[in-house]
Structures are given as structure tokens and as C-alpha cells.
Backbone as a ProteinNet text record, in pm:
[ID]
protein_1_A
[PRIMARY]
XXXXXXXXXXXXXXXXXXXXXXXXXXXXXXXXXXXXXXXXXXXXXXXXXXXXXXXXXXXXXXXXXXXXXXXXXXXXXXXXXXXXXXXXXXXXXXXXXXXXXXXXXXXXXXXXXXXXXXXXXXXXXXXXX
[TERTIARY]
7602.5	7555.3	7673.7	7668.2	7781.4	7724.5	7735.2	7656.9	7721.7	7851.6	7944.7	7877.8	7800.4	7729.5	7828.5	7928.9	8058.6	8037	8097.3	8114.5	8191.6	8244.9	8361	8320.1	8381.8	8356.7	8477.2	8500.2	8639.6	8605.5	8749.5	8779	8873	8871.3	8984.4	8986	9123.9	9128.7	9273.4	9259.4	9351.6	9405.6	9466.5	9522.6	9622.7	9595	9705.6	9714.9	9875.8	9902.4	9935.6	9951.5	9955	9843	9748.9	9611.2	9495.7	9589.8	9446	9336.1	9301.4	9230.1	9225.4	9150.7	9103	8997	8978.9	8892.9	8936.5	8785.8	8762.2	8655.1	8641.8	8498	8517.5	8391.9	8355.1	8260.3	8291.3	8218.9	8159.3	8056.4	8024.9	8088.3	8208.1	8266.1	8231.3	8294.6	8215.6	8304.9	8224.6	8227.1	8372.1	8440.5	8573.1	8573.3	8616	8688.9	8718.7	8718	8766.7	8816.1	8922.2	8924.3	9013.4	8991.2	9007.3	9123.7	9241.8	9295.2	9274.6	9149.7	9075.8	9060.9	9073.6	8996	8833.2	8793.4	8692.8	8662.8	8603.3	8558.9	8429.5	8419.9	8359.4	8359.3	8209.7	8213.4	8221.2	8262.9	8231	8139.6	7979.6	7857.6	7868.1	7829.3	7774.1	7746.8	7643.4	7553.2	7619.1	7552.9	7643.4	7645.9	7774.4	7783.6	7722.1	7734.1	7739.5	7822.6	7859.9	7975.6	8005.2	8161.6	8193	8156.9	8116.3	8107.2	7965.8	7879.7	7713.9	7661.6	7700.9	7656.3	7766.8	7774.6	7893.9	7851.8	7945.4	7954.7	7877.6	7912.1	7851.9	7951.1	7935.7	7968.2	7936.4	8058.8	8032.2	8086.6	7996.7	8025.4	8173.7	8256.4	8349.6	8320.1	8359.9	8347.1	8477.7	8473.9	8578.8	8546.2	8606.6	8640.7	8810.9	8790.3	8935.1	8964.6	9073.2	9126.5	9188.8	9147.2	9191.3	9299.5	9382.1	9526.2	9546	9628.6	9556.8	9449.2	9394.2	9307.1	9349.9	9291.7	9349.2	9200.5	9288.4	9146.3	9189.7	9086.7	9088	8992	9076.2	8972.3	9006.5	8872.7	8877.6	8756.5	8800.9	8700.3	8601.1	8510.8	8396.9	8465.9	8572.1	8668.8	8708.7	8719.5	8734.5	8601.5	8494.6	8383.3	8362.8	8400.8	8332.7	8414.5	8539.1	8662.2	8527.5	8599.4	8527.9	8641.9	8521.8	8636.2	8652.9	8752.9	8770.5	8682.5	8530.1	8431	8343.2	8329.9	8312.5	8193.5	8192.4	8127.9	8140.9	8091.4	8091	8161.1	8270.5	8304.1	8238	8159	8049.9	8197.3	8045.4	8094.6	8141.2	8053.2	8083	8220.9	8305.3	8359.8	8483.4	8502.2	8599.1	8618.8	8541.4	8539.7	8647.4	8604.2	8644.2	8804.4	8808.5	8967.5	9057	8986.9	9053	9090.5	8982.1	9027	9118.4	9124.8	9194.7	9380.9	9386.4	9530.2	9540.5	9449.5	9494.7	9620.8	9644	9734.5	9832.4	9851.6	9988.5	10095.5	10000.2	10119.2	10053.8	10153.7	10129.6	10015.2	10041.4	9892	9955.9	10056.2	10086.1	10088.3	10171.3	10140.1	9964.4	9935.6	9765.9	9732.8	9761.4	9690.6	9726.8	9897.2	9931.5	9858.3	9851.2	9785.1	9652.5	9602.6	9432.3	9449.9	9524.5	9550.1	9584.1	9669.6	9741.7	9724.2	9649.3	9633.6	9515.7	9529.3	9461.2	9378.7	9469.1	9377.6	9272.9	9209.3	9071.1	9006.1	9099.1	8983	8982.3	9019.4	9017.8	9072.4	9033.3	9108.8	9098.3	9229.7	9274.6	9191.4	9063.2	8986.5	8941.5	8931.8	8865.9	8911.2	9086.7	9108.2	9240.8
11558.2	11437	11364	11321.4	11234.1	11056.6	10983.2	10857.1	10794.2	10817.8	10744.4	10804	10911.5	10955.1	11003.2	11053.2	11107.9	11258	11304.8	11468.4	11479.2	11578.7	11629.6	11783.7	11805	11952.4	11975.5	12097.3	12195.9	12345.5	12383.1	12496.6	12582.4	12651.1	12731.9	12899.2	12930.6	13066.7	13116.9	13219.5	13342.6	13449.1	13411.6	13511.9	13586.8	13746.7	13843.5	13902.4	13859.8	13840.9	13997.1	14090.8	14238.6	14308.2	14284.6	14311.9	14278	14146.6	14055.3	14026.7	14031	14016.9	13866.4	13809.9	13671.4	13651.4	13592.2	13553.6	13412.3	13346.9	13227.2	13209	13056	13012.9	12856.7	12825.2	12683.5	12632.9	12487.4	12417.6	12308.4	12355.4	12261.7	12181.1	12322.5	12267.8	12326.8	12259.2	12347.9	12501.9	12607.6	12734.1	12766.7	12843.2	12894.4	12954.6	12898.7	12925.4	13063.7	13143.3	13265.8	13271.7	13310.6	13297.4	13423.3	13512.5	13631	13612	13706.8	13762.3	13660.5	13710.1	13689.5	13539.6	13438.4	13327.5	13276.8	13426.2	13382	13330.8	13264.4	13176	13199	13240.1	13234.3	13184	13174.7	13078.6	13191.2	13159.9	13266.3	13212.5	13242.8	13140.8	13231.5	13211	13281.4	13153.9	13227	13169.6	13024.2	12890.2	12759.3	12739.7	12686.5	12627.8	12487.9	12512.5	12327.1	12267.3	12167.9	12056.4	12043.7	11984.2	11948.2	11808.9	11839.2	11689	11637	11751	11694.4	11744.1	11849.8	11951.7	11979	11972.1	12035.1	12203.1	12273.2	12404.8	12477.9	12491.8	12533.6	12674.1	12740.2	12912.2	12922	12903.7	12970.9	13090.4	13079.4	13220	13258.5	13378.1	13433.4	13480	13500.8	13545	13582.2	13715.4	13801.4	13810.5	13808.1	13875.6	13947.1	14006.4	14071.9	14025.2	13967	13917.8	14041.5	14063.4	14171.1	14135.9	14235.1	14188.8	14086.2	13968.1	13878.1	13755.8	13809.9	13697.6	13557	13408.6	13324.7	13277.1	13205	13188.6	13008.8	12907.8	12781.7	12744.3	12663.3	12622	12452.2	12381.5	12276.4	12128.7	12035.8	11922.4	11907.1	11824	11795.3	11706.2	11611.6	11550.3	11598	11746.9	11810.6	11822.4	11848.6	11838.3	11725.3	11628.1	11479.7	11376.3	11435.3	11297.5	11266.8	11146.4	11097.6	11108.1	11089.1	11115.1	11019.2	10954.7	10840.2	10793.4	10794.9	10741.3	10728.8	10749.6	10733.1	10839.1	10956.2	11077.6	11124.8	11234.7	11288.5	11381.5	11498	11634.8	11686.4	11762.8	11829.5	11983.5	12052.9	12174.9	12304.7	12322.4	12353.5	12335.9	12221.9	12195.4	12216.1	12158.3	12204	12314.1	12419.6	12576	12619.2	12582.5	12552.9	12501.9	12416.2	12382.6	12430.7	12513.7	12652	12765.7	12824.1	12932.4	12914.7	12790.6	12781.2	12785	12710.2	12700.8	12766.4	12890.5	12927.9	13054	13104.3	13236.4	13175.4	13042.5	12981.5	12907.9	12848.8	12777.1	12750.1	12717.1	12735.3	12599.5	12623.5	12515.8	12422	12381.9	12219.3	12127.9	12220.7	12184	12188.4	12248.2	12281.8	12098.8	12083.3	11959	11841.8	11887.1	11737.4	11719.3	11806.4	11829.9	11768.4	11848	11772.4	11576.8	11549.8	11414.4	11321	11422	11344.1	11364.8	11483.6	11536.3	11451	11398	11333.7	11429	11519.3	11597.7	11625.7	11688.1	11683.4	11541.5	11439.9	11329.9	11308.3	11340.3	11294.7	11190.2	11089.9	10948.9	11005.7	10987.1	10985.4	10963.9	10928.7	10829.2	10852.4	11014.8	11065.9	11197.4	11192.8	11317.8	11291.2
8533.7	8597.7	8659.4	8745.5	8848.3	8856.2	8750.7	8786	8905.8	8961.8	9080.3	9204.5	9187.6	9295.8	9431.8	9346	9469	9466.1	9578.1	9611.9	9710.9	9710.8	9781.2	9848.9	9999.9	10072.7	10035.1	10005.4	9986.6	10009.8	10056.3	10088.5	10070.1	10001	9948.1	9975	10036.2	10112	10026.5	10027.4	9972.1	10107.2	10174.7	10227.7	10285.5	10273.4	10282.3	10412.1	10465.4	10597.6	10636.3	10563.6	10582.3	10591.5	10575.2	10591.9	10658.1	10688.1	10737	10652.1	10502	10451.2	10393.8	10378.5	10273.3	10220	10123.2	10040.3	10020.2	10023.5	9984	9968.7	9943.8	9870.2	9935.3	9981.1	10019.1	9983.7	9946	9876.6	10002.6	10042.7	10160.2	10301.7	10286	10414.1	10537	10634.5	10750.2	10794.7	10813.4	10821.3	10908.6	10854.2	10925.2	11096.2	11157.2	11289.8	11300.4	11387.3	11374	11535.4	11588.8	11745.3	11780.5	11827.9	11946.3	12009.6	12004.9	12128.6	12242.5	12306.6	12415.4	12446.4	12340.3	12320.8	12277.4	12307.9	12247.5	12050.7	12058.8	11881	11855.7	11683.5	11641.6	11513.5	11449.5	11326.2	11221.6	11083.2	11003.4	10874.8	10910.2	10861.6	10745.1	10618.7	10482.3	10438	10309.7	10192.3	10181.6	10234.3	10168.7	10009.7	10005.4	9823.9	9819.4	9715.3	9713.6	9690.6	9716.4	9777.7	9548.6	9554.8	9439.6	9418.1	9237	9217.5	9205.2	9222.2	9193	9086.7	9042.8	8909.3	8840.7	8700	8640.7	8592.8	8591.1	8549.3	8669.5	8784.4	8890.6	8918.4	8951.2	8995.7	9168.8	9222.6	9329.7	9423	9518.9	9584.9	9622.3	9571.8	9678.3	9798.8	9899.8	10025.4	10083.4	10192.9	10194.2	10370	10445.3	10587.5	10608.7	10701	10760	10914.4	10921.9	11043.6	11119.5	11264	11314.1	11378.6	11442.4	11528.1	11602.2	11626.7	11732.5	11698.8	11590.7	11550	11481.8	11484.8	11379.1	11352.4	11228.7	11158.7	11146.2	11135.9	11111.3	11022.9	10926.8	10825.4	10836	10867.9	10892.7	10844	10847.7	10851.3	10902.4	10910.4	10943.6	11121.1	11039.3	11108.2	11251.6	11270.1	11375.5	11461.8	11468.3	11522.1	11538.9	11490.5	11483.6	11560.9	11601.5	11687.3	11749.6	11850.2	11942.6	12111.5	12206.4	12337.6	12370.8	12471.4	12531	12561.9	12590.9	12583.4	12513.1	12360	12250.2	12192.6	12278	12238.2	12146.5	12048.6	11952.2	12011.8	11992.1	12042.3	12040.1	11918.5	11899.4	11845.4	11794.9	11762.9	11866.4	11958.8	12134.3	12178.6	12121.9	12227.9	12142.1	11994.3	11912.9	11908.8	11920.7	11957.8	12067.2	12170.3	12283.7	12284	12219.2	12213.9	12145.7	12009.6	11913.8	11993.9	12070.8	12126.5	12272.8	12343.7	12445.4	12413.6	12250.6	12180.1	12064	11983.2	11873.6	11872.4	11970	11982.6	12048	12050.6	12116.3	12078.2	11962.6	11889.1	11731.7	11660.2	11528.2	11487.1	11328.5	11267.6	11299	11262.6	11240.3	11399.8	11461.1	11605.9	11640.2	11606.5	11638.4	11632	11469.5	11442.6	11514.2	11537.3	11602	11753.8	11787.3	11978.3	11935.2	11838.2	11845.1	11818.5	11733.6	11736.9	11862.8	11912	12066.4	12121.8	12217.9	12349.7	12415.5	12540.7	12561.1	12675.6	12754.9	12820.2	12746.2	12609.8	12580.3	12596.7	12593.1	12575.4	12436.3	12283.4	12247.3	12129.2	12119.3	12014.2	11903.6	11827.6	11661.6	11594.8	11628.2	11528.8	11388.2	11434.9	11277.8	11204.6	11315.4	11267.4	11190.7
[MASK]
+++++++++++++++++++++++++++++++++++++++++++++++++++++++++++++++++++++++++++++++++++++++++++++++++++++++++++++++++++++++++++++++++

């Protein structure tokens, strides 16, 4: 029982950079990024958990993919789908896609994050990321 009525999304990944293999398990976060060579993105959807913090003694799912040559993978917030643009739009999921695969084979995570914070060519404000 949780009487504070709190919960938490988490995500936790294991992975081996000689293989390309990972395993993880998510607890109601939103589904991993996967982006192409090519640029093209995709999501990587399986069975949802449930978020931490509503049930005690809960068991959840492992889950396993393999990253192919070229590929990156993003594991992210809700926060990322949700900025807003200089005109106070939602991004949407479409478009965060869109901005993974245009910069994931170019520069590393941390830069990743700082561009999504500052770049204004997408349009969008710090607000929620």
C-alpha cells in the first residue's frame, strides 16, 4: 500500500558494447529510442510494467534487444516528448523521433542533451527538459 499516493517511471538498461546486446526493464517509462545508420527511429514497445511505488513486492519484466552496427539507442523521459516550442506546442512523439534520428550518429549523449535544451533551431524552450 502507498498511502502518499507517489510513483515513480524508471528505467534501467545493462549494456554490452561488444555485442550490442542489453537488457533492461521499465517501470513505466516511455519505450526506448532506437535510431539507424540511416536516421531512421524507432520505438522499442514491449509488455508495460508498472511504474514504482504502487504495489510492494512486484516482479518485473526483463527485456533484451541487440543494437546493430551504427545503431543508438535512447532511453528517455516523458520530458522529451513533452518540451514545448516557442509557441507553446507540445513536441509530441513524431517529432522527438525526428530530432533523435537527425543527431544520434553525430554526437555523443551528453551533448545530445545539452542541444535538446538549447537548440533553438527545433524551436524548443528548456521548459520541461
Amino acid at each position: 500500500r502507498n498511502p502518499e499516493e507517489m510513483f515513480l517511471t524508471a528505467i534501467v538498461a545493462f549494456i554490452t558494447p561488444r555485442t550490442g546486446e542489453v537488457a533492461f526493464v521499465n517501470a513505466g517509462h516511455c519505450p526506448p529510442m532506437i535510431a539507424g545508420a540511416d536516421g531512421k527511429v524507432r520505438l522499442e514497445m514491449r509488455s508495460p510494467n508498472l511504474v514504482l511505488g504502487v504495489l510492494p513486492d512486484v516482479d518485473w519484466s526483463l527485456h533484451h534487444l541487440t543494437l546493430g552496427p551504427g545503431e543508438s539507442l535512447l532511453l528517455h523521459s516523458d520530458g522529451f516528448d513533452e518540451a514545448q516550442t516557442k509557441e507553446g506546442e507540445i513536441l509530441g512523439r513524431d517529432k522527438s523521433m525526428e530530432i533523435f534520428g537527425k543527431n544520434a550518429s553525430e554526437i555523443y549523449p551528453r551533448d545530445f542533451t545539452e542541444r535538446v535544451r538549447t537548440q533553438r533551431r527545433w524551436g524548443v524552450v528548456p521548459k520541461f527538459i
